[in-house]
ZAPADREN-860951 format. One line per 3 residues: number of its first residue (from 1); their letters; for each residue x, y, z of C-alpha. Coordinates in nm, 2 decimals. Example, Ala and Ser with C-alpha at 12.3 -4.5 7.8 and 13.67 -1.06 7.14 Angstrom:
// ZAPADREN-860951
1> as> 1.23,-0.45,0.78  1.37,-0.11,0.71
***
This chain:
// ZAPADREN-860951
1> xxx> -0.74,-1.27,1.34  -0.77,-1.16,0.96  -0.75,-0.81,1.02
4> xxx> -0.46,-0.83,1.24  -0.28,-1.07,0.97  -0.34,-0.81,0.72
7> xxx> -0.26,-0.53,0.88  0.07,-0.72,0.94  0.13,-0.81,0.58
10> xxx> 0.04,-0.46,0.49  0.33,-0.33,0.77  0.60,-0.51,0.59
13> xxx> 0.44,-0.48,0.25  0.46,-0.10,0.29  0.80,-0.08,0.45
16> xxx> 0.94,-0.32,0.12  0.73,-0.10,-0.15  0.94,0.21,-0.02
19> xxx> 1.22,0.03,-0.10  1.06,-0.09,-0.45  0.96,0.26,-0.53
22> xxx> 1.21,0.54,-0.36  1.12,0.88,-0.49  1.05,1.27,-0.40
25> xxx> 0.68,1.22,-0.42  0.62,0.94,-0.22  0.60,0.98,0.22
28> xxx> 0.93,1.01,0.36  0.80,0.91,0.71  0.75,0.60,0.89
31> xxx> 0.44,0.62,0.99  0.28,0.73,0.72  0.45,0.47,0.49
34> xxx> 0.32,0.14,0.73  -0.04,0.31,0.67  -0.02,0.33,0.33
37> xxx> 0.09,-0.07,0.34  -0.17,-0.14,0.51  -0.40,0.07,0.27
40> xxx> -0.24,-0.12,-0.01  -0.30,-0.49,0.19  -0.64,-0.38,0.29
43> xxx> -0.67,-0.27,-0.11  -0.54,-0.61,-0.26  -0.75,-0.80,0.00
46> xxx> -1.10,-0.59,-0.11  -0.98,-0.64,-0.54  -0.86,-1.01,-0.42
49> xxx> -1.18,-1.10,-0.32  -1.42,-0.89,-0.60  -1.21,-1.08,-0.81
52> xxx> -1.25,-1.42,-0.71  -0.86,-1.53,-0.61  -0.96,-1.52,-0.26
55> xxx> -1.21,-1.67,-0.05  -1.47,-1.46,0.20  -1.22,-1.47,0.55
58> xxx> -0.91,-1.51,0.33  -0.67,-1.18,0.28  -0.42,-1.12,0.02
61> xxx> -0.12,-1.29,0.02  0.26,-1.13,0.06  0.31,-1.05,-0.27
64> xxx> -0.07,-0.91,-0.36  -0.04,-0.67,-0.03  0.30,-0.57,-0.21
67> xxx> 0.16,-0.46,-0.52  -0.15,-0.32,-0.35  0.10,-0.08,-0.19
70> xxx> 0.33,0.01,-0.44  -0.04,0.08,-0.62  -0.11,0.30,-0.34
73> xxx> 0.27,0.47,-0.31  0.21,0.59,-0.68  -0.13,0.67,-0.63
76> xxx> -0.03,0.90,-0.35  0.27,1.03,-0.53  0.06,1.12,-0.83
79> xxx> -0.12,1.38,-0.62  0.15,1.47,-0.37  0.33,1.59,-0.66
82> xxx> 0.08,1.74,-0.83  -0.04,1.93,-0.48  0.29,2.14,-0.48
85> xxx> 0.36,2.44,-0.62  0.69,2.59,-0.72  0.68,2.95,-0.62
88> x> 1.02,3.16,-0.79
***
């Protein structure tokens, strides 16, 4: 049931980050947005529990799958952008 809860969270953590973080860079899909939630609430979860604010079977909470994916949204918009070229 953890995985499922997460994966959850990270579906509505990703589809609020967009909205957090519009820009050119970032996925402009659907899809591809509720994945990288669920990146970012599988993310927050793994540093969550490294870190000691979470126990072994516990997953991050709304607002730490949140930040996981707006983490994620910039990560990916780092090297979207930096993956296109401008031709003249």
């Amino acid at each position: 049931m953890g995985i499922l809860w997460t994966i959850i969270i990270g579906f509505l953590a990703g589809v609020i980050a967009k909205f957090i973080m519009p820009g050119d860079n970032e996925p402009s899909g659907f899809i591809l947005t509720t994945i990288l939630g669920i990146i970012g609430a599988f993310v927050a979860t793994f540093i969550g529990q490294a870190v000691g604010w979470y126990g072994p079977n516990q997953g991050a909470g709304f607002i730490g799958a949140i930040v996981g994916a707006v983490v994620v949204l910039a990560i990916y918009g780092f090297f979207a952008g930096r993956s296109r070229t401008t031709t003249l």
